[in-house]
C-alpha positions as CSV (number, residue, x, y, z in Angstrom):
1,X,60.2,102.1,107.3
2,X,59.5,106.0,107.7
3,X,63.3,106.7,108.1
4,X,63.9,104.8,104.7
5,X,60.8,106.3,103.1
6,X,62.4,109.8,103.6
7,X,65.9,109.1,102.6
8,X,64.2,107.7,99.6
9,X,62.3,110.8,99.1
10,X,65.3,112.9,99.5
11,X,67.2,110.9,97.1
12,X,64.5,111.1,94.4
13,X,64.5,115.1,95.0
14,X,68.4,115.3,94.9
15,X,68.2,113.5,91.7
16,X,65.2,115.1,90.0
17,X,66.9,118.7,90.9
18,X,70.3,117.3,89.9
19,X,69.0,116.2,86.7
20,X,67.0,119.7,85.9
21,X,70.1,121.1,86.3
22,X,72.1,118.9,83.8
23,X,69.3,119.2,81.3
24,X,69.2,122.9,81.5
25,X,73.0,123.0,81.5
26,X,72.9,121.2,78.3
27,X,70.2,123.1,76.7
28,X,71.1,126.5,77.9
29,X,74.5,127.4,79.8
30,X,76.6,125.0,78.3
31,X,74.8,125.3,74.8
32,X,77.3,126.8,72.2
33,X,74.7,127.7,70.1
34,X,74.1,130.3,72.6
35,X,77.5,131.9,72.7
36,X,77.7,135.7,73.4
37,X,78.4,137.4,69.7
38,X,76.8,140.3,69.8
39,X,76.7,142.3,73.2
40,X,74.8,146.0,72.4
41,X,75.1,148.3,75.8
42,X,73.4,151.3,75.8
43,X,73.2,154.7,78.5
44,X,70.9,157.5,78.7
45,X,74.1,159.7,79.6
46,X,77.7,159.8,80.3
47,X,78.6,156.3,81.1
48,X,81.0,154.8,78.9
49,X,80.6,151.6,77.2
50,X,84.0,150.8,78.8
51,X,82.9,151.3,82.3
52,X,80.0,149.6,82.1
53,X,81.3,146.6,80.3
54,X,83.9,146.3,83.0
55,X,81.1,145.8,85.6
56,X,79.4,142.9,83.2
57,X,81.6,140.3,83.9
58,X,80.1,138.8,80.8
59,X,80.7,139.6,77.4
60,X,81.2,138.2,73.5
61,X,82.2,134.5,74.0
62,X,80.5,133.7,77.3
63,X,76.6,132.3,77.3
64,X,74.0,134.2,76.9
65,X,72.5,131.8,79.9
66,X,75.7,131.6,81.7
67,X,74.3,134.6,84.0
68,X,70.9,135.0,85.6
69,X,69.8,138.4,84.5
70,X,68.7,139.7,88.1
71,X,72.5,139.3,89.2
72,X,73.4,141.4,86.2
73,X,70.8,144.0,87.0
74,X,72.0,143.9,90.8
75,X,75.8,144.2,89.7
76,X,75.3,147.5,87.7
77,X,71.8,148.6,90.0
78,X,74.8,148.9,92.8
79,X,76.4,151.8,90.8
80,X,74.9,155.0,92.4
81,X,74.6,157.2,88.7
82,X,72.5,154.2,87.4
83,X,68.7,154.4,88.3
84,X,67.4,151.2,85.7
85,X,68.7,148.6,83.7
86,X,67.2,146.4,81.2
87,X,68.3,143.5,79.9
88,X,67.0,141.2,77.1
89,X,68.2,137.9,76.0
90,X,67.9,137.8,71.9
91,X,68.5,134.3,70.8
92,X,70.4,132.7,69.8
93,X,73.7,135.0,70.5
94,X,72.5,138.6,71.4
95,X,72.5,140.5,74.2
96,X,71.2,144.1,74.9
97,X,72.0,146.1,78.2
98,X,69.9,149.5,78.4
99,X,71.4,151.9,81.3
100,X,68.6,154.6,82.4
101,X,70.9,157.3,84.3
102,X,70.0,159.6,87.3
103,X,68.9,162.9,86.1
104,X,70.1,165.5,88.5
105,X,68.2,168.3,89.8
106,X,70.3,170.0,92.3
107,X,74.2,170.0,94.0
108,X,74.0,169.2,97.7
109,X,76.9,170.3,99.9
110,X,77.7,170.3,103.9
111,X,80.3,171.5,105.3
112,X,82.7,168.5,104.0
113,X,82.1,168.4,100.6
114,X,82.0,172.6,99.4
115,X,84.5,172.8,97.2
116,X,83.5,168.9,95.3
117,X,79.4,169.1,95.9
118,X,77.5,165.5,95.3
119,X,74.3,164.9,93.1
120,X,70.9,164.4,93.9
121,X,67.9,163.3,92.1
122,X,64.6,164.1,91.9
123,X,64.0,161.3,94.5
124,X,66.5,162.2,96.5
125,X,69.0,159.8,95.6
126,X,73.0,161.1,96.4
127,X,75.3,160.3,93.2
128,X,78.4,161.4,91.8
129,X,79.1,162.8,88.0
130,X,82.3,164.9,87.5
131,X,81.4,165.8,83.7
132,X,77.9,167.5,84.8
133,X,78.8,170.9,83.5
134,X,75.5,172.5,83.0
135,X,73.9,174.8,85.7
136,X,71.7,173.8,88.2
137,X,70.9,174.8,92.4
138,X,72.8,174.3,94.8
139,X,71.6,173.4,98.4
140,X,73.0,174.2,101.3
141,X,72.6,174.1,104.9
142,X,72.6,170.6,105.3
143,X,74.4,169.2,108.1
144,X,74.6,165.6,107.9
145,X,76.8,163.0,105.8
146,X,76.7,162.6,102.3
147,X,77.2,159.4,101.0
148,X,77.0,158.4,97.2
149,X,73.6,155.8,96.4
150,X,72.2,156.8,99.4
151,X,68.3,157.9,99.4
152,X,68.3,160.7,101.9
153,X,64.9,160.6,104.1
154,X,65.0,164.5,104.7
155,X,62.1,166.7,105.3
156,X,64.1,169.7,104.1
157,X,65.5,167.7,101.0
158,X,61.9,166.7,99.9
159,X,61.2,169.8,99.8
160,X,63.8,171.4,98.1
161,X,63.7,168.9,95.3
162,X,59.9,169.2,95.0
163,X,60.3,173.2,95.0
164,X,63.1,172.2,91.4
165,X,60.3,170.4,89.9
166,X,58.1,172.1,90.3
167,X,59.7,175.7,88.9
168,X,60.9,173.3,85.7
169,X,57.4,171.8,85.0
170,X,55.5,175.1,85.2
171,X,56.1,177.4,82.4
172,X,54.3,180.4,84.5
173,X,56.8,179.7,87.4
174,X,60.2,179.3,85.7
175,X,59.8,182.2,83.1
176,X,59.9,184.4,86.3
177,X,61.7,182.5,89.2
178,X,65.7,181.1,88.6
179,X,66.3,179.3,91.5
180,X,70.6,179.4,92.1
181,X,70.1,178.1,95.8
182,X,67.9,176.8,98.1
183,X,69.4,177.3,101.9
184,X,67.5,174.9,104.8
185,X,69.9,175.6,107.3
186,X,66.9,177.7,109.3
187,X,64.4,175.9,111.0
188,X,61.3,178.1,110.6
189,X,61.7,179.2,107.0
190,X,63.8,178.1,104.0
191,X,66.0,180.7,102.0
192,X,65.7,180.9,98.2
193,X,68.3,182.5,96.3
194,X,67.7,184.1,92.5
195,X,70.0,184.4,89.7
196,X,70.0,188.5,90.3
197,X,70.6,187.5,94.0
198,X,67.2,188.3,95.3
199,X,66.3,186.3,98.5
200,X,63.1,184.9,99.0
201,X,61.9,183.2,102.7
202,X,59.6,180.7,102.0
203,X,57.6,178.6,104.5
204,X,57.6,175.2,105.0
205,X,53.9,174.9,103.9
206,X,51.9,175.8,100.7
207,X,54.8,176.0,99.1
208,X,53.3,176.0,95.3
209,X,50.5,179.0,96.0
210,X,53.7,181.0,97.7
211,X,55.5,180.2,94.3
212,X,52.8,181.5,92.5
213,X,53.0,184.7,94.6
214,X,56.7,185.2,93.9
215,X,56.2,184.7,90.2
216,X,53.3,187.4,90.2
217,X,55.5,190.1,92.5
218,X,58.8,189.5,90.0
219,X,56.4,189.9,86.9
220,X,54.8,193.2,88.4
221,X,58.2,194.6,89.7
222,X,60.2,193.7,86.6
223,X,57.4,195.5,84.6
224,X,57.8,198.4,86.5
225,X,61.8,198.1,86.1
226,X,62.5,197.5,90.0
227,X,65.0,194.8,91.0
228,X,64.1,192.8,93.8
229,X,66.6,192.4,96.6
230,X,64.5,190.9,98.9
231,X,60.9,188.9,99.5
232,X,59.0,187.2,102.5
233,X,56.4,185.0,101.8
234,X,56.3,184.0,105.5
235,X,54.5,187.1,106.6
236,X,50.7,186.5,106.7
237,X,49.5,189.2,105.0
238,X,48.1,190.5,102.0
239,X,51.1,192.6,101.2
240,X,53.9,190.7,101.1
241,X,57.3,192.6,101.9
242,X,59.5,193.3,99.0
243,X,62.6,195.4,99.4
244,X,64.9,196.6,96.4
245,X,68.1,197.2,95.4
């Protein structure tokens, strides 16, 4: 009596779910009032239409319900230059894809890749874009691999990203301070390097009140009309060194 009672129960489940599934198949998937006519995809940035259509597998003609939406997002969330999608059903035959791009902050090169230098974000995620054409650091010094849609878990990464963002949020630091490269190859100081080529050690620590420093010792030096050649900011002492060209 127990055995049949369960095969009984499984047989009523198995029906109940096969039968959701027909309904909803009817309703939804295999509705033809819901057929794809209008299929509106979108970027931030440089991503084609094309390209990004190619990596739908859906467009005008197919279901609007013939797709779950998270395999959609998953598909084109596997595309390192894409850091959010959104996707929204309009019924009855509408369907809009909205591509948030990466926003680089800095190139990031080892030894491998000098000459073709990779992405990163502010979060430190690697990516790829060959038609980025505007200026932005570079670092360098870092010794491990590089592969594209990979988070990198570096201290020296962190910190260099969090140095860019910083300079570019504060209008007192970046009308003074032009970062062209940020070097992390040392291990007890990190390396700026200036559009006029000045070199700045900076340590690993208090990084935004040492930023602050440099910003006051360009603004004093370029108002006396002295070019910096050099500053360390990891001497503690009241008069930081400054040498000049």
């Amino acid at each position: 009596s127990i055995v049949l009672f369960v095969f009984l129960i499984v047989i009523l489940f198995f029906t109940l779910k096969e039968t959701i599934n027909w309904i909803e198949k009817k309703l939804f998937s295999n509705n033809p009032r819901f057929e794809i006519q209008n299929l509106i995809v979108s970027s931030s940035g440089d991503l084609s239409e094309d390209f990004i259509r190619k990596r739908l597998e859906i467009s005008e003609g197919h279901n609007l319900f013939s797709k779950k939406i998270s395999k959609i997002s998953e598909r084109l969330n596997g595309i390192p230059r894409i850091e959010k999608v959104l996707i929204e059903r309009d019924l009855p035959n509408t369907l809009k894809i909205r591509i948030e791009e990466r926003q680089p902050v800095a190139r990031l090169t080892n030894k491998k890749l000098e000459r073709f230098p990779n992405l990163i974000d502010r979060y430190g995620v690697v990516f790829f874009n060959p038609s980025v054409n505007y200026k932005l650091p570079t670092i360098t010094g870092f010794d491990q691999d590089i592969r594209p849609g990979v988070k990198l878990s570096n201290r020296d990464i962190d910190f260099s990203t969090r140095i860019i963002n910083l300079v570019a949020s504060n209008i007192n630091l970046n009308k003074y301070i032009e970062i062209d490269e940020i070097n992390i190859k040392h291990s007890d100081y990190i390396k700026l390097i200036l559009h006029n080529n000045a070199e700045v050690r900076i340590p690993r620590f208090t990084f935004e009140a040492n930023l602050n420093k440099l910003a006051t010792i360009i603004k004093i030096e370029d108002g006396q009309g002295r070019n910096i050649k050099s500053v360390d900011l990891t001497v503690d002492s009241i008069k930081v060194p400054v040498r000049y060209f």
